[in-house]
C-alpha positions in Angstrom: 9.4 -27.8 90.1 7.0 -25.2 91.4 4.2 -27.6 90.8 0.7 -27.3 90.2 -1.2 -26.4 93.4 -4.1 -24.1 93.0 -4.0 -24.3 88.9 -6.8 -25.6 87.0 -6.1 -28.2 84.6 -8.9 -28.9 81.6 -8.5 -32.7 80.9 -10.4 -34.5 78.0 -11.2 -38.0 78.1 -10.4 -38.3 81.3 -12.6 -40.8 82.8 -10.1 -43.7 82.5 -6.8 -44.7 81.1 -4.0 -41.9 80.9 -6.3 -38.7 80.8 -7.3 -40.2 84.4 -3.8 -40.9 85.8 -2.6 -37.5 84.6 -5.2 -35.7 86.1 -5.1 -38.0 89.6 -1.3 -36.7 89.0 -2.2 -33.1 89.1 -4.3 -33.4 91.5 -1.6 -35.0 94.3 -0.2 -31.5 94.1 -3.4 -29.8 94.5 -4.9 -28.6 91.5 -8.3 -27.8 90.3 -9.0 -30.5 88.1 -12.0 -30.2 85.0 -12.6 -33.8 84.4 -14.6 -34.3 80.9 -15.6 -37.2 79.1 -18.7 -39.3 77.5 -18.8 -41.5 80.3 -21.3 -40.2 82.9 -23.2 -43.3 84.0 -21.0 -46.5 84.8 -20.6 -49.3 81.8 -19.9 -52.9 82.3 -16.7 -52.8 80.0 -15.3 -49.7 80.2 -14.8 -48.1 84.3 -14.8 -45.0 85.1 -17.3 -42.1 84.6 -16.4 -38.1 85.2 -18.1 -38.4 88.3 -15.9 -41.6 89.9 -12.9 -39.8 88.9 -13.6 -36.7 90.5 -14.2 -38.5 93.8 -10.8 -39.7 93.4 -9.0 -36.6 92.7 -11.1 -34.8 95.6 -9.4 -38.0 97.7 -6.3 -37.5 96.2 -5.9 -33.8 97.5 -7.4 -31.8 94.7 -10.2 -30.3 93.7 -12.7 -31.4 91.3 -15.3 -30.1 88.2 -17.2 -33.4 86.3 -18.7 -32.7 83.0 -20.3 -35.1 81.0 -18.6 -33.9 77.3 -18.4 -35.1 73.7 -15.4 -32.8 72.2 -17.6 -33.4 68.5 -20.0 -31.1 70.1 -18.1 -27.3 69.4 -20.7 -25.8 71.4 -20.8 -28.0 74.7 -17.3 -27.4 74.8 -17.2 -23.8 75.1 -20.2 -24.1 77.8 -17.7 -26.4 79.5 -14.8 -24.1 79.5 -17.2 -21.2 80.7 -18.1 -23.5 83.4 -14.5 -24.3 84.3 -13.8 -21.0 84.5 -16.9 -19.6 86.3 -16.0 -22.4 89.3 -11.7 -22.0 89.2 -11.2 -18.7 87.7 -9.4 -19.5 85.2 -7.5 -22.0 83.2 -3.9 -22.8 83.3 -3.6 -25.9 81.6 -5.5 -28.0 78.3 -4.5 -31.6 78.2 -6.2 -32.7 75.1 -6.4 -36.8 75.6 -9.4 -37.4 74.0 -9.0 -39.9 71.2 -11.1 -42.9 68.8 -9.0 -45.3 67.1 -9.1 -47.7 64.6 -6.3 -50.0 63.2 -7.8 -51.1 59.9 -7.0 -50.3 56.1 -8.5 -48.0 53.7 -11.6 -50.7 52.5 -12.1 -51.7 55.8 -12.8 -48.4 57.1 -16.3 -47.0 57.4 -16.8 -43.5 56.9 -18.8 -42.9 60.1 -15.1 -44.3 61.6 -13.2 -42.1 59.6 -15.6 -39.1 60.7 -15.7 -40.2 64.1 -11.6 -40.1 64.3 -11.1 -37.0 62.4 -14.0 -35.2 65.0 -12.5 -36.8 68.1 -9.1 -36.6 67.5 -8.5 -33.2 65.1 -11.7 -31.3 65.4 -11.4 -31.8 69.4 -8.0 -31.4 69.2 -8.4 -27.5 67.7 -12.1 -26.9 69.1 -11.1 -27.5 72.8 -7.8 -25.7 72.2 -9.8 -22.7 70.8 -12.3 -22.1 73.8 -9.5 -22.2 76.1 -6.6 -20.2 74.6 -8.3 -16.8 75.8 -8.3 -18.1 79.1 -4.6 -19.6 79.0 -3.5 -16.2 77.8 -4.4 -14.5 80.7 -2.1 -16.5 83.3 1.7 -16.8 84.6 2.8 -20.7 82.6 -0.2 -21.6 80.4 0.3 -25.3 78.6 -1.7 -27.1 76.3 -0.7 -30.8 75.5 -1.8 -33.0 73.0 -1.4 -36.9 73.4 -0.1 -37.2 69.7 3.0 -38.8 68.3 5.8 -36.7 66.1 5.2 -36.2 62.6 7.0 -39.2 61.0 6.0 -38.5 57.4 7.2 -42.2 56.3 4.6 -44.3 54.2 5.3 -47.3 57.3 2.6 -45.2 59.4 0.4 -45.0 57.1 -0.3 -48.2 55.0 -1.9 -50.0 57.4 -4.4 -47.6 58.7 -4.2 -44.2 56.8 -7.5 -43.0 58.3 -6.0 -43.4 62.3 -3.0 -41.6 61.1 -4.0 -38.9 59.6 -6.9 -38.1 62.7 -3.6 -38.5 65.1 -1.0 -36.7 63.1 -3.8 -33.9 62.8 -3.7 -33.5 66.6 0.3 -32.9 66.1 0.0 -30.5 63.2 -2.2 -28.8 65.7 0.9 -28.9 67.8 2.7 -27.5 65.4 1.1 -25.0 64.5 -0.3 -23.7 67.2 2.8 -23.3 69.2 4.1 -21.0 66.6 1.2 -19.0 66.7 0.6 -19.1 70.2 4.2 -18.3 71.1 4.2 -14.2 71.2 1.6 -15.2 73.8 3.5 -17.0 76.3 1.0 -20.1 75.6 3.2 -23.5 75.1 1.8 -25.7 73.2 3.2 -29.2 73.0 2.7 -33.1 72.4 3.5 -36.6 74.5 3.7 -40.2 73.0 4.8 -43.0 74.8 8.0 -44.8 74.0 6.1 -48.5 74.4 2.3 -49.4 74.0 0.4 -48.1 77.5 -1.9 -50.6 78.9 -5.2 -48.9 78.5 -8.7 -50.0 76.8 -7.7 -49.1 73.2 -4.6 -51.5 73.6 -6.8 -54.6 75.5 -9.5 -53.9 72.2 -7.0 -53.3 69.4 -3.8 -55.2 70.0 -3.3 -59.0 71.1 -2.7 -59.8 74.9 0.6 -60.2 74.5 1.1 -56.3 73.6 -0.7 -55.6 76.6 1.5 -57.9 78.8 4.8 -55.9 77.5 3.0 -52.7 77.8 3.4 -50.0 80.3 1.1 -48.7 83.1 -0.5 -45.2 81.7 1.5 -43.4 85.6 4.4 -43.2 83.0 2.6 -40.7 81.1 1.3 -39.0 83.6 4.8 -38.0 85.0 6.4 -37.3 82.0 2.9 -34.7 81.5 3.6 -33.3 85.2 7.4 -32.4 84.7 6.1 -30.8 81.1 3.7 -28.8 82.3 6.1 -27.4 84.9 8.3 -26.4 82.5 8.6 -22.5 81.4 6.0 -22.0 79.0 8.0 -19.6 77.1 11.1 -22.0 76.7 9.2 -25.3 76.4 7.1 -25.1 73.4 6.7 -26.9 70.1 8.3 -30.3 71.2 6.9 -33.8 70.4 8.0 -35.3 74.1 8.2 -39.3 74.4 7.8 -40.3 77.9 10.9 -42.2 79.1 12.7 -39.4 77.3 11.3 -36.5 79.4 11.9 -38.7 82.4 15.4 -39.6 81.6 15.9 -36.1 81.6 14.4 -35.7 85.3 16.8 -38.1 86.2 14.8 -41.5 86.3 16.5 -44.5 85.7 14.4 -47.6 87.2 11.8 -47.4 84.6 10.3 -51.2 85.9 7.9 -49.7 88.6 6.1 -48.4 84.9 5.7 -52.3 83.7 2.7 -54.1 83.5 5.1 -57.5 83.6 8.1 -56.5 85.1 11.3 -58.4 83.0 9.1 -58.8 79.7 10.5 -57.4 76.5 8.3 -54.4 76.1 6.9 -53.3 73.2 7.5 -50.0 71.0 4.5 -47.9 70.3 3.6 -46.8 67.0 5.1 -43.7 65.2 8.6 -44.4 66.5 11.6 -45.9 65.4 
C-alpha cells in the first residue's frame, strides 16, 4: 500500500465511534485529517468533541483541522470544505460516517425522526459529497466512502423500521450512483458495513447489552477503510465492502484482537445474510 501520508481526508461524524478510529487510522500514516462533527463542547454521555479528537490525531502523527459541523446545514458544509482546502490544499478523500438512527416502526416514528434521518444520513450523504467532488477531481486516487450497507431490496430490512432503511439505503444509492457518474473522473466512490454489530453509542442506545458484548471494536472498520482507500481509484469503485471481507482479502485471519468479548458468539449486523 502506498498509504496516506500527506493526503487530506474529510471525515464526518468523527468525534467518536468509527468516524474517530478511521480517522486516528489515517492519521498513523500521516495524513491531514478534517475532523467534523456536532460535538464541539464535551457531553456527559457521549465523549469526544472535534477538538479532543484532533489532539489525538496531532499525537498520533497527523495533522489536524476541527470543525464544529451539522451536515443538515448545505451551506456550513461547503464553508467547511473551503476551509479544508484553504489549510491542506486540497482534498483526497470524503468519508461520509455521519449518521441518526432509529429502530422503530412506521406509527412509532415521528416525523421530526424521519426528517432528521433522511437529512443526516441521505441529504449529508449527497451534500458533503457534492462540495467536495471538485476538489477530489483534481488529485492522483480520490475516494469517497459511505458507511452504508448493500442494497438488499428484501421486505426483512424493511418491516421493522422502514424509515431507518430507507435514510441508510439512500446513502448506498448515493453509492451507486455516484460511482457511475463519477467514474470518467477517476473519483471512486464506494460503501463499508460491518459483518457483526460495532460497539459504538448507537449500539449501547439501540440494542440490548448483550449485542454489545458480541459486538466488535469500531479498529475493524477503520482497517478495512484504510486498505480501501488505498486501492486504485480507477479499479476500486462501486463496491458495497463488508469489513472482515476486505480484510480477508489483505490476508487477516485472527479476527479476535477486533472483539469486544473475545470467545463470544458474535452477532451479525443488519442488512446481511
Amino acid at each position: 500500500m502506498s498509504g496516506l501520508k500527506g493526503k487530506t481526508i474529510f471525515i464526518t461524524g468523527a468525534t467518536r465511534g468509527i468516524g474517530r478510529e478511521i480517522a486516528l487510522r489515517c492519521a498513523r500514516d500521516g495524513a491531514n485529517v478534517v475532523v467534523t462533527g456536532k460535538s464541539a463542547q464535551p457531553q456527559p454521555r457521549l465523549p469526544g468533541t472535534v477538538h479532543s479528537v484532533a489532539g489525538e490525531i496531532e499525537a498520533a502523527g497527523g495533522r489536524a483541522l476541527a470543525i464544529q459541523l451539522d451536515v443538515r446545514d448545505a451551506d456550513a458544509i461547503a464553508a467547511a470544505v473551503n476551509n479544508a482546502v484553504d489549510k491542506f490544499g486540497g482534498i483526497d478523500v470524503l468519508v461520509n460516517n455521519a449518521s441518526a438512527i432509529s429502530l422503530t416502526g412506521t406509527l412509532e416514528t415521528p416525523i421530526r425522526r424521519l426528517d432528521l434521518m433522511l437529512a443526516v444520513n441521505l441529504r449529508g450523504t449527497f451534500a458533503c459529497s457534492q462540495a467536495c467532488v471538485p476538489h477530489l477531481a483534481r488529485v492522483a486516487n480520490p475516494h469517497i466512502l459511505n458507511l452504508s450497507p448493500p442494497l438488499n431490496m428484501q421486505a426483512r430490512w424493511f418491516r421493522d423500521h422502514t424509515a431507518y432503511t430507507m435514510a441508510k439505503y439512500g446513502m448506498s444509492m448515493c453509492t451507486l450512483g455516484m460511482a457511475e457518474e463519477f467514474r470518467a473522473r477517476g473519483i471512486a466512490v464506494n460503501s463499508l458495513w460491518p459483518r457483526t454489530t460495532i460497539a459504538t453509542a448507537a449500539i449501547e442506545v439501540n440494542f440490548p447489552a448483550a449485542i454489545l458484548r458480541a459486538s466488535r471494536k469500531p479498529a475493524i472498520m477503520a482497517d478495512a477503510a484504510y486498505v480501501i482507500l488505498n486501492r486504485d481509484s480507477r479499479k476500486a469503485t462501486g463496491n458495497f465492502y463488508v469489513d472482515e471481507t476486505v480484510l480477508r482479502q489483505e490476508g487477516v485471519t485472527n479476527f479476535d484482537q477486533y472483539a469486544v468479548t473475545p470467545g463470544t458468539s458474535l452477532y451479525t449486523d443488519l442488512f446481511l445474510e
